[in-house]
SEDREN-737428 format. One record per residue (C-alpha): x, y, z; residue number from 1. Coordinates in steps of 0.1 Angstrom, whole numbers, plus 5000, padded with zeros to 4 digits. Layout:
<atoms>
- xx yy zz k
- X Y Z NUM .
...
</atoms>
This chain:
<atoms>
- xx yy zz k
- 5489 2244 8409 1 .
- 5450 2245 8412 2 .
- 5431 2236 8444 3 .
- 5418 2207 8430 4 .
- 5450 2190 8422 5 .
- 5465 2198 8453 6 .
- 5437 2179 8472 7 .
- 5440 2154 8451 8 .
- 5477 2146 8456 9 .
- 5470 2151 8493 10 .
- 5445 2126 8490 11 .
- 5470 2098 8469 12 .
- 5497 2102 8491 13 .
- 5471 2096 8522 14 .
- 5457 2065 8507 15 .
- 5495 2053 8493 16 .
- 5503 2058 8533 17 .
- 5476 2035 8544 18 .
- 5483 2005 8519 19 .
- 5520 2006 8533 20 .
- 5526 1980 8560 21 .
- 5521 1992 8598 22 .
- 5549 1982 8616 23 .
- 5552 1953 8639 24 .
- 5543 1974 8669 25 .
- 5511 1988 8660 26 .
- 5498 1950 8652 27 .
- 5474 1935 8676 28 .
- 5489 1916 8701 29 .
- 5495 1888 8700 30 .
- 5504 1884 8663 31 .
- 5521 1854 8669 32 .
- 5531 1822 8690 33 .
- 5546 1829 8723 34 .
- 5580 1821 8738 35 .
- 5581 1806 8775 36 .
- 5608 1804 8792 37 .
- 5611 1778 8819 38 .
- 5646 1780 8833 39 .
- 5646 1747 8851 40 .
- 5639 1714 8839 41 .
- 5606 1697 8826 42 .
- 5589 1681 8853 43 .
- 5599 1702 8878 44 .
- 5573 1721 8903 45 .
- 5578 1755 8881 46 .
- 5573 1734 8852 47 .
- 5540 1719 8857 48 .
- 5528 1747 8876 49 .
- 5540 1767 8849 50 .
- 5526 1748 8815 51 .
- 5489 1739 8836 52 .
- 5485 1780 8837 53 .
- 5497 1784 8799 54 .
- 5477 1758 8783 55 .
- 5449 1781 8796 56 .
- 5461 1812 8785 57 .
- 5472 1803 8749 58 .
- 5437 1799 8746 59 .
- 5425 1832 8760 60 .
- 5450 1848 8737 61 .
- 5446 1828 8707 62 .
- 5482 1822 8697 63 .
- 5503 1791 8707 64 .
- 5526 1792 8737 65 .
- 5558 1774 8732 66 .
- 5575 1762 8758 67 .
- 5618 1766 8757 68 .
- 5630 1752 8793 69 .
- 5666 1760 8796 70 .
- 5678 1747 8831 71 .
- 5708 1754 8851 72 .
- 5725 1776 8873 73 .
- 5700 1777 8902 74 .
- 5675 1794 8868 75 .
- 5702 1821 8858 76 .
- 5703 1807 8830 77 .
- 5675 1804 8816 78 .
- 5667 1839 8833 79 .
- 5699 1855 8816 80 .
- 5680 1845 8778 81 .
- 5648 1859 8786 82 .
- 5662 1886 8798 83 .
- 5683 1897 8763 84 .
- 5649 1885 8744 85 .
- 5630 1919 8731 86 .
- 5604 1935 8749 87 .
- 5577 1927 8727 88 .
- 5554 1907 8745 89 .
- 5567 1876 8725 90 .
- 5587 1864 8756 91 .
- 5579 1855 8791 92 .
- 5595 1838 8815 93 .
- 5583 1815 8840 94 .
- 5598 1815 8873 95 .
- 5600 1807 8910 96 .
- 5613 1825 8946 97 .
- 5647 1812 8931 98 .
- 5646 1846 8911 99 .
- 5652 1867 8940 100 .
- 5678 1843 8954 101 .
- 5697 1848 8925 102 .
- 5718 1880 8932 103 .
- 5726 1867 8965 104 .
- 5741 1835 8949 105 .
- 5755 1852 8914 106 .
- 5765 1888 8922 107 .
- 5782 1888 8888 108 .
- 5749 1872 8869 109 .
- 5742 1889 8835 110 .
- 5712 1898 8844 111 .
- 5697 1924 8870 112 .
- 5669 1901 8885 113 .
- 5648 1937 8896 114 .
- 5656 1963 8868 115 .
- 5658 1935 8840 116 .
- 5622 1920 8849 117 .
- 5584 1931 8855 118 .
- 5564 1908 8873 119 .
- 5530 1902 8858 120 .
- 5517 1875 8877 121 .
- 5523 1853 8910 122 .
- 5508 1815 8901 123 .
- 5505 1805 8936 124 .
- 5528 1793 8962 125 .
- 5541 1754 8967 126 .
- 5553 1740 8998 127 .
- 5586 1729 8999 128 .
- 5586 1691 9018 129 .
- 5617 1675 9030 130 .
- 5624 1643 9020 131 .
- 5643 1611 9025 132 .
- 5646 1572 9012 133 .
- 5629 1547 9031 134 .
- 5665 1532 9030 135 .
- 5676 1557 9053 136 .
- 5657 1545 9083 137 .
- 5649 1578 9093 138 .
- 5610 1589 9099 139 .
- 5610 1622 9115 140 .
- 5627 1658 9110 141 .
- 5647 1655 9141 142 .
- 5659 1624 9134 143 .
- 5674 1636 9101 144 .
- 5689 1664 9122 145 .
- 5704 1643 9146 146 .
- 5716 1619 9123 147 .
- 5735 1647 9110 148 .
- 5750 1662 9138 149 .
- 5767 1626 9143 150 .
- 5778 1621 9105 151 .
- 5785 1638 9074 152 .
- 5749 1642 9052 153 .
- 5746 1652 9020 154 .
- 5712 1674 9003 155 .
- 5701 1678 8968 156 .
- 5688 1707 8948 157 .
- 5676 1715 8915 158 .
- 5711 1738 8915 159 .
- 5725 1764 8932 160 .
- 5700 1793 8945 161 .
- 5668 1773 8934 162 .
- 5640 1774 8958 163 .
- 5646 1735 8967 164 .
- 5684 1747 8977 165 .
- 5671 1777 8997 166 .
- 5640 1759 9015 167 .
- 5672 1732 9025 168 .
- 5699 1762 9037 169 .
- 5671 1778 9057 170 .
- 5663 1748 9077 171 .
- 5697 1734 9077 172 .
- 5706 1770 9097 173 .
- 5678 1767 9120 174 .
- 5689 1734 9128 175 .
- 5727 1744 9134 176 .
- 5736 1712 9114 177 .
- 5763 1710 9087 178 .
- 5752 1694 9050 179 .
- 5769 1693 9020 180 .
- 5753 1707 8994 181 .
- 5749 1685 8958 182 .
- 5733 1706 8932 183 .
- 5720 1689 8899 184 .
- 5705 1703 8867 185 .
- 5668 1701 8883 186 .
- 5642 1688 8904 187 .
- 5633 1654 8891 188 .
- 5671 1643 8888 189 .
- 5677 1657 8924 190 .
- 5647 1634 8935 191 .
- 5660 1609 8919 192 .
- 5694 1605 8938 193 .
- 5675 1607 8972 194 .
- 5656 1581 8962 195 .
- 5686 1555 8957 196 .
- 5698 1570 8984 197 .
- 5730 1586 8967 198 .
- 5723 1620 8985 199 .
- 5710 1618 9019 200 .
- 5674 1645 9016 201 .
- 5659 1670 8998 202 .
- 5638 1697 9003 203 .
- 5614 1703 8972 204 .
- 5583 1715 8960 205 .
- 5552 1687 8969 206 .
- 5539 1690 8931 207 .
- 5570 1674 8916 208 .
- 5571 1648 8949 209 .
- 5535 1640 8954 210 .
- 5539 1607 8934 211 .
- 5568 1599 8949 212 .
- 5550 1599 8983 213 .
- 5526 1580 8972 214 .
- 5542 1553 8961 215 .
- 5563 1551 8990 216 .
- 5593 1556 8977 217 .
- 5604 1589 8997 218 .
- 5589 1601 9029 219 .
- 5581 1631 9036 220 .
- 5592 1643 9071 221 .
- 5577 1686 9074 222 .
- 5567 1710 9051 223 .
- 5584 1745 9051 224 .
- 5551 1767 9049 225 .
- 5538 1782 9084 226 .
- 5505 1757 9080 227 .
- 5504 1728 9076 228 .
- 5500 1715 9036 229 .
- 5463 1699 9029 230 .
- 5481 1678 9003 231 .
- 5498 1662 9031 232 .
- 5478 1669 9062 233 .
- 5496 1647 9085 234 .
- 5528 1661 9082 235 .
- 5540 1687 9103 236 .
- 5558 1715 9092 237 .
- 5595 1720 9101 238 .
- 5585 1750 9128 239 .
- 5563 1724 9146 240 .
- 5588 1699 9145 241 .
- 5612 1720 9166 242 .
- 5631 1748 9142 243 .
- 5617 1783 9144 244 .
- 5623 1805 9110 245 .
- 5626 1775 9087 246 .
- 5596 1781 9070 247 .
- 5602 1791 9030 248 .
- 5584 1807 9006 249 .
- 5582 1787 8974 250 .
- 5564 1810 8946 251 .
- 5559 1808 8909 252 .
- 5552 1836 8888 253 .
- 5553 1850 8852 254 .
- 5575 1878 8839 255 .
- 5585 1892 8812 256 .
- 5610 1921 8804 257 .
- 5613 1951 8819 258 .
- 5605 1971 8792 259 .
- 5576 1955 8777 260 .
- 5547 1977 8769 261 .
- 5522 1982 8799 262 .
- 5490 1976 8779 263 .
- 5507 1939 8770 264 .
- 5521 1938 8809 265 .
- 5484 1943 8819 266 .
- 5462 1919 8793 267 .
- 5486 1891 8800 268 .
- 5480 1898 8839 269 .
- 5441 1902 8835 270 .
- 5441 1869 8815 271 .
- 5464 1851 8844 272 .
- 5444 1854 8868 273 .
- 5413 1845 8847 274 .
- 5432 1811 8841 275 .
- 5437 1804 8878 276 .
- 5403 1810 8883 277 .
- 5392 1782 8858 278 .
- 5380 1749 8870 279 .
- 5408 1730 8850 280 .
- 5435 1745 8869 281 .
- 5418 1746 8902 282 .
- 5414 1711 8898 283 .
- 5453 1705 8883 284 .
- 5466 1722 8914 285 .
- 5442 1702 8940 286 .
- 5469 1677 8945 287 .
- 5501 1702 8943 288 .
- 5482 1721 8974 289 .
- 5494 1753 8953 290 .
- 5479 1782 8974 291 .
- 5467 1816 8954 292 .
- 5490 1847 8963 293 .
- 5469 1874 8940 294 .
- 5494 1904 8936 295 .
- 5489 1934 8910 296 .
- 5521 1937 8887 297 .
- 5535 1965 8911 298 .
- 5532 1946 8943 299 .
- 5553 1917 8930 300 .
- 5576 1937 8916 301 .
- 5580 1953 8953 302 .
- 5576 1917 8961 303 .
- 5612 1907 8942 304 .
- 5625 1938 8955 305 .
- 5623 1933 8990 306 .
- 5633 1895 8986 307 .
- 5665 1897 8966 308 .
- 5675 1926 8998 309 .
- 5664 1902 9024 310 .
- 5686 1872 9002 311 .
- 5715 1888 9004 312 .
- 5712 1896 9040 313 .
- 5708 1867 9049 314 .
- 5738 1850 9028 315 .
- 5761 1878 9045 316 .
- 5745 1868 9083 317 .
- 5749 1829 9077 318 .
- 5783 1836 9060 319 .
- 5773 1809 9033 320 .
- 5797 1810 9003 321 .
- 5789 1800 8969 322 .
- 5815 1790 8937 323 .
</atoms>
């Protein structure tokens, strides 16, 4: 075979090569809509928190963000999906403190909350406020609490191991009160029953609550964040009101799994916190007094890490027992 037909085979089989499909992951990301995962229900603090920050980021990425929310279980289940999702970039999940509660509450979950997950992004922190029917008669913290200690009460939660169940056990052991606990499928329908006054308080995030408030329908008696909250400045938090390490962290914060490529894990941080920074969602989280908690993609995951060990601590300590 001459010379000349050798380089030009070399140089049909090259150009056949190029014409031949690349495979999906050498495309441009994104090359296609976007799965979100919420795993509790719509209208719930992670919810809105969650779809203000997205409908700014589906822009900056130029695909459509759909979002799946797939409540229950305290967010195991919603959690245990995106974690068996590929790690493609073309599912992330949406979540809340309630992730690191998790392996305290569901030892046996199918999921490893730290070694399934990378964080990419913490939204901000909410406060948790506890809250009660005007029905009840009750207009302070320590009222609730000694209202308890003289009769059986009852507190609601978007299910079990959800931030609004934690924020409740935390100050219900600082208090030394007993409470049953009645778990529903998520935060509105939790609000709901306090508000007919089916279940005696809860303790959940102010965005979901806010309206509630202000219509009068459930007063707020403290806040669980170490300040107090400038959406509700004249309500103390629960360490004023008397009950030291009651205070709860409620973050949100976008994940995806673990082994999702780091040049996806990084663009989808960079363009996070460009979307907290815009004036639409500054002004979207005025009223949920959401605080910024800026965190690189390795400090939250050390973040989950060192919650999930100080969860389960803390479950062992208090000797709390969960079905």
């Amino acid at each position: 075979m001459t010379t000349r037909r050798r380089i030009l085979q070399w140089s049909g089989a090259a150009l056949a090569a190029a014409a031949l499909p690349r495979p999906a992951s050498a495309q441009k990301w994104p090359a296609r809509p976007i799965r979100a995962i919420v795993p509790f229900t719509a209208g719930s603090t992670t919810d809105i928190v969650g779809r203000t920050v997205l409908n700014e980021l589906s822009a900056a990425l130029g695909q459509t963000i759909v979002v799946e929310n797939r409540s229950g279980a305290g967010g195991s289940i919603g959690t245990a999906v995106a974690a068996r999702a590929e790690p493609d970039g073309y599912t992330i999940l949406i979540h809340a403190s309630a992730h690191t509660a998790a392996p305290a509450v569901y030892p046996n979950a199918p999921y490893d909350a730290s070694r399934d997950f990378s964080g990419v992004a913490l939204l901000g922190v909410v406060p948790n406020v506890t809250l009660v029917a005007p029905s009840k008669g009750i207009k302070t913290l320590r009222e609730l609490v000694e209202t308890a200690k003289k009769r059986p009460v009852t507190f609601a939660s978007a299910g079990v191991g959800s931030a609004s169940h934690w924020a409740a056990e935390r100050l219900r052991l600082s208090a030394g009160i007993n409470a049953t606990h009645v778990p529903f499928k998520g935060g509105p329908e939790a609000l709901t029953d306090v508000m007919t006054g089916r279940v005696d308080f809860v303790s959940t995030g102010i965005g979901s609550a806010l309206s509630f408030i202000r219509q009068g329908t459930l007063i707020p008696l403290a806040v669980s964040t170490v300040k107090r909250s400038s959406a509700l400045p004249d309500v103390p938090t629960t360490i004023e009101a008397g009950y030291p390490n009651s205070d709860y962290t409620f973050w949100n914060g976008l994940l995806v799994p673990a082994k999702t490529p780091r040049h996806i894990v990084d663009r989808l941080h960079e363009e996070t916190r460009k979307a907290l920074r815009s004036p639409a969602v500054i002004e979207r989280f005025k009223p949920m007094a959401l605080e910024p908690m800026p965190l690189a993609p390795a400090e939250f995951d050390a973040l989950i890490k060192k919650e999930i060990g100080d969860n389960i601590a803390l479950v062992k300590a208090a000797g709390l027992k969960f079905n």
